[in-house]
Z-matrix of the N, CA and C atoms (Angstrom, degrees):
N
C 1 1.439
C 2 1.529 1 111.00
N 3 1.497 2 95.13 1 -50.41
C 4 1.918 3 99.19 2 176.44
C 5 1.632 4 118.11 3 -31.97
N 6 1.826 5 98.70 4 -57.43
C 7 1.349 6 113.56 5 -152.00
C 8 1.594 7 106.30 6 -66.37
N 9 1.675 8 99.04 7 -48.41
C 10 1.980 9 105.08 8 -164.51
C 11 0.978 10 87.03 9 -95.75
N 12 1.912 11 162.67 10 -44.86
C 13 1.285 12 119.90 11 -158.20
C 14 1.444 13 100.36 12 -131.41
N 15 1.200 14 138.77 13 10.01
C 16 1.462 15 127.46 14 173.74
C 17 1.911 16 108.35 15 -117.93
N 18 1.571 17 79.51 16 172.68
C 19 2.079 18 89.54 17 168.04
C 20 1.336 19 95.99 18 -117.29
N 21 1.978 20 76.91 19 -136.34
C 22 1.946 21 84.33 20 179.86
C 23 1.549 22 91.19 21 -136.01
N 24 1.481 23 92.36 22 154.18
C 25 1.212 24 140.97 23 -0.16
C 26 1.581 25 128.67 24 -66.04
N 27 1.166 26 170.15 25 -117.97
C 28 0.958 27 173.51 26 93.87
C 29 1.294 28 119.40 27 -112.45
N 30 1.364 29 119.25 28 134.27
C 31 1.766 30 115.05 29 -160.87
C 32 1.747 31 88.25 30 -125.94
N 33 1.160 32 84.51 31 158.85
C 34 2.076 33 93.48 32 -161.25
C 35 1.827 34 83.47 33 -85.43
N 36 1.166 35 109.52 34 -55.75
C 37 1.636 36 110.38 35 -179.19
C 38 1.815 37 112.35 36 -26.02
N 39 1.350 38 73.86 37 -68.90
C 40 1.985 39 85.41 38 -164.56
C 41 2.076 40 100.94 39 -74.72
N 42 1.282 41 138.89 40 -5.04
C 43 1.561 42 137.75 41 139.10
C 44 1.422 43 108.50 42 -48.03
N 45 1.834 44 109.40 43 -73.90
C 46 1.497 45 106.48 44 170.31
C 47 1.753 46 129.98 45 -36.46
N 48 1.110 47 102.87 46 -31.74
C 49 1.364 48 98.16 47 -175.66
C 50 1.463 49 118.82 48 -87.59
N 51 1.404 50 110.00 49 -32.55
C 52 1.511 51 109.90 50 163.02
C 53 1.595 52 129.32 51 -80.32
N 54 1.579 53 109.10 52 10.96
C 55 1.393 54 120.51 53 176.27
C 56 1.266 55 90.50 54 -92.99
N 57 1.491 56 118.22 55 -65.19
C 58 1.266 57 112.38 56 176.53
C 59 2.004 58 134.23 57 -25.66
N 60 1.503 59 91.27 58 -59.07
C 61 1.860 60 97.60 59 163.41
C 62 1.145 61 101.46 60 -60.98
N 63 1.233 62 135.79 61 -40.54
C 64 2.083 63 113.88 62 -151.70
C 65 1.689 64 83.77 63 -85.09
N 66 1.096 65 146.07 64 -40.15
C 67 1.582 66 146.78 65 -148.66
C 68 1.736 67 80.20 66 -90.51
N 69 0.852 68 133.48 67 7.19
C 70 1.836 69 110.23 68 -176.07
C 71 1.461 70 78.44 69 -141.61
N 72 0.935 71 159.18 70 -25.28
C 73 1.710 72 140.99 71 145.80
C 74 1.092 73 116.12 72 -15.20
N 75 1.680 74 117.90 73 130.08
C 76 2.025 75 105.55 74 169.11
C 77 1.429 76 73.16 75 -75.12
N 78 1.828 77 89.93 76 167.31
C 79 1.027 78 107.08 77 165.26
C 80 1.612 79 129.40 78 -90.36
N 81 1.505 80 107.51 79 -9.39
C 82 1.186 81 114.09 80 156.65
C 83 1.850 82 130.53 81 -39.42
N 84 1.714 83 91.44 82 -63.60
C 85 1.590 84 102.62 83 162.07
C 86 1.511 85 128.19 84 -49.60
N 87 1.210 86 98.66 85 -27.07
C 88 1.764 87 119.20 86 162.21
C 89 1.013 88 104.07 87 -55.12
N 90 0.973 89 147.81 88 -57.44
C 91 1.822 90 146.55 89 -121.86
C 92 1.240 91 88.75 90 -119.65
N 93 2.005 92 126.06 91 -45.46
C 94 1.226 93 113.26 92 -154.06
C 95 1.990 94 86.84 93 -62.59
N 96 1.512 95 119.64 94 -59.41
C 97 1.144 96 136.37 95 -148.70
C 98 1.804 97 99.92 96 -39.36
N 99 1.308 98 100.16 97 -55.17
C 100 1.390 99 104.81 98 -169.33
C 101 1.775 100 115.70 99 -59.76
N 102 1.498 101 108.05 100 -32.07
C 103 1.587 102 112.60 101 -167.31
C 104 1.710 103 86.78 102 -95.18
N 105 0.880 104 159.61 103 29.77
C 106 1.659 105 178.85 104 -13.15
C 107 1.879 106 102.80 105 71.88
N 108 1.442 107 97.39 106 -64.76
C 109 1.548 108 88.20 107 -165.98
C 110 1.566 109 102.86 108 -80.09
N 111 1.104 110 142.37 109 -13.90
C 112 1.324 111 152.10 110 -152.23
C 113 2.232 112 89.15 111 -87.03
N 114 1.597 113 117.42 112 -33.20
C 115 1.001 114 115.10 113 -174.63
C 116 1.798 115 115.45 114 -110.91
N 117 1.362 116 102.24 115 16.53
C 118 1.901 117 100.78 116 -151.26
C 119 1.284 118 85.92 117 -99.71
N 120 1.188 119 113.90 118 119.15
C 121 1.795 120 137.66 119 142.91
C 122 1.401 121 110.32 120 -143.75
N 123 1.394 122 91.68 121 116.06
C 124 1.617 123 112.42 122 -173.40
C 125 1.906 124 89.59 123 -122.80
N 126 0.836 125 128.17 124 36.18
C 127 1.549 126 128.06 125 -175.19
C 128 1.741 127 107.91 126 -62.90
N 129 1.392 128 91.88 127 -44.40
C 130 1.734 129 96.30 128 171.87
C 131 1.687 130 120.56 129 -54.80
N 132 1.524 131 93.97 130 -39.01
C 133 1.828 132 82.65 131 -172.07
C 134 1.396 133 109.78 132 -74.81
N 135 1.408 134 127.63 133 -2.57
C 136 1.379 135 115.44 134 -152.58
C 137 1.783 136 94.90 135 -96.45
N 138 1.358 137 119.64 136 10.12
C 139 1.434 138 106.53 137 144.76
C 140 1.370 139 127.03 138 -71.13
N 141 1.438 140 113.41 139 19.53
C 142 1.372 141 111.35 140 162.84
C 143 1.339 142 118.78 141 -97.19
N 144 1.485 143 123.30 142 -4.56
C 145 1.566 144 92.60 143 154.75
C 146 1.850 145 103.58 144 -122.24
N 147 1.256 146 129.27 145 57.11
C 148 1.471 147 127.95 146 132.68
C 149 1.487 148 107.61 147 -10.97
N 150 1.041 149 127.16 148 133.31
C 151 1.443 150 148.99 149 162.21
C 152 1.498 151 121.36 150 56.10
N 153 1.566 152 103.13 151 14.42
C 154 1.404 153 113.86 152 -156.32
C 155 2.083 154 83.22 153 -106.63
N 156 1.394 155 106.34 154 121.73
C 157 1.267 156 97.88 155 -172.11
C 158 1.279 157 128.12 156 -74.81
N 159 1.711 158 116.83 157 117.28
C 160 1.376 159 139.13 158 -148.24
C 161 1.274 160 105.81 159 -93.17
N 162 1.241 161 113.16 160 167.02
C 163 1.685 162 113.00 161 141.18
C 164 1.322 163 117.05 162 -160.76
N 165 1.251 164 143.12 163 131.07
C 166 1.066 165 129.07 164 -177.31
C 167 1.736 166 102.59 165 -117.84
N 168 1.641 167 128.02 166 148.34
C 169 0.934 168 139.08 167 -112.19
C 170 1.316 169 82.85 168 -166.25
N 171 1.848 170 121.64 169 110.42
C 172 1.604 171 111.82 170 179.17
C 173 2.082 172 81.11 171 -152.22
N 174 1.372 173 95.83 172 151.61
C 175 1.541 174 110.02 173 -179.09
C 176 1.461 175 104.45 174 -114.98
N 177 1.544 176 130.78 175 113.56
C 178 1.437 177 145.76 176 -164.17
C 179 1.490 178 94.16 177 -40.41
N 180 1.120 179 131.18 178 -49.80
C 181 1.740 180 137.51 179 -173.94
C 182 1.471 181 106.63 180 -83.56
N 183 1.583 182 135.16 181 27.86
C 184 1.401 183 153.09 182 162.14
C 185 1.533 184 103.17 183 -69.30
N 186 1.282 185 115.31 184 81.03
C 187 1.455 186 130.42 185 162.09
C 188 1.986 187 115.48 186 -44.75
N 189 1.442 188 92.78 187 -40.50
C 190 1.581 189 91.27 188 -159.31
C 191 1.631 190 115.28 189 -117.13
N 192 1.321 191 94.78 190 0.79
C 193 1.662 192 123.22 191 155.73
C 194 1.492 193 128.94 192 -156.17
N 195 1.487 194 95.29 193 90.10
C 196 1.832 195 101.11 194 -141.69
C 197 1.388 196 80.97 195 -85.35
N 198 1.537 197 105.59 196 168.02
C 199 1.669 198 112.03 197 171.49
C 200 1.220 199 139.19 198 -15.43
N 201 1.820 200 95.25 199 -72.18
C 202 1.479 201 100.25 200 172.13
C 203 1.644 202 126.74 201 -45.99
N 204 1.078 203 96.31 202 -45.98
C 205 1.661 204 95.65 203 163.32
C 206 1.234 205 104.73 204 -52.78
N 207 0.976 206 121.77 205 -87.70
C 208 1.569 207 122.03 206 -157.23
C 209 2.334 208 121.70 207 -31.44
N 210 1.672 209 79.56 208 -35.04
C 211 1.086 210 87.33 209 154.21
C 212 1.695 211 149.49 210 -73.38
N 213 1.435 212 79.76 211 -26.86
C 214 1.880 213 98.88 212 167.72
C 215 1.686 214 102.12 213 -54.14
N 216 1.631 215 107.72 214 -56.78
C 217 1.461 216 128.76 215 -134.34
C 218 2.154 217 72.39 216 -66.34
N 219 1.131 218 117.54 217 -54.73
C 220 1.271 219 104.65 218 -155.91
C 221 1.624 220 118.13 219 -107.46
N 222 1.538 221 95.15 220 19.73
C 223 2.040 222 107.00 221 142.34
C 224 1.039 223 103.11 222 -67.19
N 225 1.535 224 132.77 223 -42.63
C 226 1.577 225 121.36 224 -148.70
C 227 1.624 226 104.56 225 -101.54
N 228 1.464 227 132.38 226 14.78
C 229 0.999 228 137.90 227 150.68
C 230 1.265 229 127.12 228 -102.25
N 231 1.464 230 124.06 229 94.76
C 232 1.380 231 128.44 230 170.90
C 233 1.868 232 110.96 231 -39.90
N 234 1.942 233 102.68 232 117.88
C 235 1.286 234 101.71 233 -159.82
C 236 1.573 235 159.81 234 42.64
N 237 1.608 236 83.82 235 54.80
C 238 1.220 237 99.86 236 -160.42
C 239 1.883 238 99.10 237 -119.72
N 240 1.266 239 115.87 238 150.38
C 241 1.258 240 108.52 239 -141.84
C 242 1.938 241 95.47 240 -116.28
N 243 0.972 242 115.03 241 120.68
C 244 2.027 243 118.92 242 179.04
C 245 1.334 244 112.39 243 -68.44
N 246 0.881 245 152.19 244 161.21
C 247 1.508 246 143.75 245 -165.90
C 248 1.587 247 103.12 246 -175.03
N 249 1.628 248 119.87 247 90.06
C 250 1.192 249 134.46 248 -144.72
C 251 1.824 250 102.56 249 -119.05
N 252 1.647 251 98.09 250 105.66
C 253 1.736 252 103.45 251 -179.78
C 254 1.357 253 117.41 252 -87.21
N 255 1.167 254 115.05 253 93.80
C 256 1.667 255 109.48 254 164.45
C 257 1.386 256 113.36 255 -20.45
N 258 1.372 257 119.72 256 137.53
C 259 1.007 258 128.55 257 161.91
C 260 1.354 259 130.01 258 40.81
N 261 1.695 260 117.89 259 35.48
C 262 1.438 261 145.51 260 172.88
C 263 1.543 262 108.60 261 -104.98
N 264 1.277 263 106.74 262 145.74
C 265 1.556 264 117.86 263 160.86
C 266 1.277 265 113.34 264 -64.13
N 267 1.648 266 84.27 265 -145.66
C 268 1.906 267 104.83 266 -179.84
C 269 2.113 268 101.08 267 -104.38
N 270 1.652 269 99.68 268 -10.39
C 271 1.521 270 65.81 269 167.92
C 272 1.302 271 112.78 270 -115.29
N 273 1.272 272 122.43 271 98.41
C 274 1.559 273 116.48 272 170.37
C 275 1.241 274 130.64 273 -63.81
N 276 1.326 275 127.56 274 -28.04
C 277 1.848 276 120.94 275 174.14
C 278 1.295 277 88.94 276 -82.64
N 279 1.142 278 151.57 277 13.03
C 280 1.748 279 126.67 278 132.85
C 281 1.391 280 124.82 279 -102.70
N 282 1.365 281 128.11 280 -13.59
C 283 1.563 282 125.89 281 156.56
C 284 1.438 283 119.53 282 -96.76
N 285 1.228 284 120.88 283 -14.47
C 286 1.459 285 122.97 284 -179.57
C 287 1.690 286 110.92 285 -129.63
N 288 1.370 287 111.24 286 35.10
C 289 1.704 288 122.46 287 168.56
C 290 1.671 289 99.48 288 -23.88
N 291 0.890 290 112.71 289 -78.48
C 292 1.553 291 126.76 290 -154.51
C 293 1.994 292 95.61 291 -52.37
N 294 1.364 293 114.45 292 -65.14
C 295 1.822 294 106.53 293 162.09
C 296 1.211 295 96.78 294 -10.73
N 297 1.801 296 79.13 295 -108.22
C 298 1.369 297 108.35 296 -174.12
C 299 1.792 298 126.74 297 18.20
N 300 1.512 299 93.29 298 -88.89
C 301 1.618 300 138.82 299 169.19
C 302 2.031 301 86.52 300 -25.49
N 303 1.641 302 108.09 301 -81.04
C 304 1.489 303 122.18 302 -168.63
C 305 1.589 304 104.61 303 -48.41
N 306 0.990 305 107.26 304 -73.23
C 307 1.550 306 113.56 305 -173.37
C 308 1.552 307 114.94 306 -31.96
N 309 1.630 308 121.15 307 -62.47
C 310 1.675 309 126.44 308 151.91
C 311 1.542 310 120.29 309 -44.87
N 312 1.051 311 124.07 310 -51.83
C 313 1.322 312 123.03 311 173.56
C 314 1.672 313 99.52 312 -20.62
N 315 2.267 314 93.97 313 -83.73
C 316 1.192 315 103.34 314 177.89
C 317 1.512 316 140.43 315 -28.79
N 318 1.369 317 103.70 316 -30.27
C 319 1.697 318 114.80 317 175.60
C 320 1.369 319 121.98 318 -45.70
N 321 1.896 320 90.07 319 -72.93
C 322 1.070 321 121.15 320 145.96
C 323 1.849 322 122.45 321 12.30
N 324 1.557 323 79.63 322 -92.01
C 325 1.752 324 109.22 323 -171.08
C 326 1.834 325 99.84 324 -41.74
N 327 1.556 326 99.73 325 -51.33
C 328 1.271 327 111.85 326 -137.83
C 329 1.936 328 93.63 327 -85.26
N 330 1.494 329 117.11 328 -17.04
C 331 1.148 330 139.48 329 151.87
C 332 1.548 331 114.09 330 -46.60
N 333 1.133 332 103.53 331 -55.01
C 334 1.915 333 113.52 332 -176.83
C 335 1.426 334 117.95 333 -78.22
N 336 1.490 335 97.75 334 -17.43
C 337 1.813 336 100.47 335 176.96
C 338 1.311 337 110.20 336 -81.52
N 339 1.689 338 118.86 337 -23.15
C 340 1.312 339 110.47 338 -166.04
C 341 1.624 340 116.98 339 116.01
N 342 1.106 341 106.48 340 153.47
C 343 1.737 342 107.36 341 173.12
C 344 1.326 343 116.14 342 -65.63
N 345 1.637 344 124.11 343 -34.81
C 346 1.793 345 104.26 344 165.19
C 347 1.187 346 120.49 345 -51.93
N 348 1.297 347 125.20 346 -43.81
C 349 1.529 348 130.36 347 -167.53
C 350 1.693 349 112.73 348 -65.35
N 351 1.466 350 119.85 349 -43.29
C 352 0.871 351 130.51 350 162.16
C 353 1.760 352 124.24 351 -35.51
N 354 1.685 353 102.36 352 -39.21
C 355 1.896 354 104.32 353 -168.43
C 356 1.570 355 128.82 354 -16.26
N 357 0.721 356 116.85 355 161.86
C 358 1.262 357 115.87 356 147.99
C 359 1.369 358 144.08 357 -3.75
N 360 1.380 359 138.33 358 102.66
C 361 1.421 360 137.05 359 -141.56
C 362 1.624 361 105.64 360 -107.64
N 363 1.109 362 118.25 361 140.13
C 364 1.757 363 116.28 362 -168.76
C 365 1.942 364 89.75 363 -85.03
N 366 1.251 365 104.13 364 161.73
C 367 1.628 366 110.50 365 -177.87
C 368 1.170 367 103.85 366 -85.09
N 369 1.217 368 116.66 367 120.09
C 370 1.629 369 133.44 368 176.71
C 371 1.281 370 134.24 369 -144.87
N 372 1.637 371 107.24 370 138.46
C 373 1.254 372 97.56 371 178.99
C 374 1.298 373 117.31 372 -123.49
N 375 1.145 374 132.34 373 131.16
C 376 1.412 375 140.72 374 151.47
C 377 1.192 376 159.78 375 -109.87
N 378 0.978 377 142.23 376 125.59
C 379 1.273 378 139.92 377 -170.93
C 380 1.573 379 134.36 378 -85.53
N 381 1.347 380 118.36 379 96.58
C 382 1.452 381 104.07 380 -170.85
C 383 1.465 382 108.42 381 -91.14
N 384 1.618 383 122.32 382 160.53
C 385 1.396 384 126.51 383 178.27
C 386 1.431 385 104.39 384 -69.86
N 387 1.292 386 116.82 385 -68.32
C 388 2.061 387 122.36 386 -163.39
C 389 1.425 388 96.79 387 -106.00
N 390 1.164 389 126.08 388 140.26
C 391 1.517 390 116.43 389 -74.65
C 392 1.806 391 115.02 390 -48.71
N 393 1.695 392 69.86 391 153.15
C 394 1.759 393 71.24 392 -170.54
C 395 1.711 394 84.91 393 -94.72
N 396 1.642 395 77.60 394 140.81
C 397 1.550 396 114.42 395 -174.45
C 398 1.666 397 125.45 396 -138.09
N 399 0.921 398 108.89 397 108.11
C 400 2.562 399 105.22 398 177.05
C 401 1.623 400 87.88 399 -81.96
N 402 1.245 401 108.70 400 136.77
C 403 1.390 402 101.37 401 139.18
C 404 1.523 403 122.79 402 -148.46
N 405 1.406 404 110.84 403 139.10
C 406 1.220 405 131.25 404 -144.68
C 407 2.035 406 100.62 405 -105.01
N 408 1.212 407 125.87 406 140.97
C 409 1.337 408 128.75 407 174.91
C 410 1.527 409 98.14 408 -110.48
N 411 1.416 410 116.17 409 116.28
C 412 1.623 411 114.55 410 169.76
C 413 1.497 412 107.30 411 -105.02
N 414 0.835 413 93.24 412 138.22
C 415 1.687 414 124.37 413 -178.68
C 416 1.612 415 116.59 414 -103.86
N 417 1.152 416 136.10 415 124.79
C 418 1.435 417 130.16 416 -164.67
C 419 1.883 418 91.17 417 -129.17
């Protein structure tokens, strides 16, 4: 569990719980997923949400959507914002709750204000302490 889908810290809870889903998976859905991801680049369609406020969300220890990807995924969205967890896997709404949680909130908000509020995001980076987080605005 450590190696392919978590970082650190690693919590025995949130391992248990994803043993639990993969052990109650057919294994069919297994097989389809993997011979699926082995061919998936959809990079082109994701000019469908241009200006629609993004975020994409990748943990440096992301085995199965390592950075560089993650970075692809959010070149090809006009203003769409990277949001980079030190030392997290691939599952972040169970090692990085508190992100996670913030980052949607924000959507949210920025959802309820309306499409002006939403515009266009200046390129930035920052660094937060708990969880530590960069996040980057790509611009295409």
């Amino acid at each position: 569990m450590q190696r392919f889908l978590f970082g650190h810290p690693l919590r025995q809870r949130d391992a248990g719980l994803v043993v639990d889903q993969i052990i109650n998976c057919p294994p069919a859905t297994m097989r389809g997923f993997y011979e699926d991801f082995m061919h998936h680049d959809r990079a082109a369609a994701l000019a469908a949400y241009d200006d629609i406020p993004t975020r994409v969300l990748v943990g440096t220890r992301d085995l199965l959507t390592p950075l560089h990807h993650a970075r692809k995924i959010a070149a090809h969205v006009r203003g769409a914002r990277l949001v980079v967890a030190e030392d997290a896997g691939h599952m972040l709404p169970l090692e990085r709750h508190e992100l996670v949680t913030h980052e949607l909130v924000e959507l949210v908000e920025l959802a309820l204000e309306g499409p002006a509020a939403a515009g266009p995001e200046a390129d930035v980076l920052v660094e937060e302490s708990a969880p530590a987080a960069q996040e980057l605005t790509a611009s295409r």
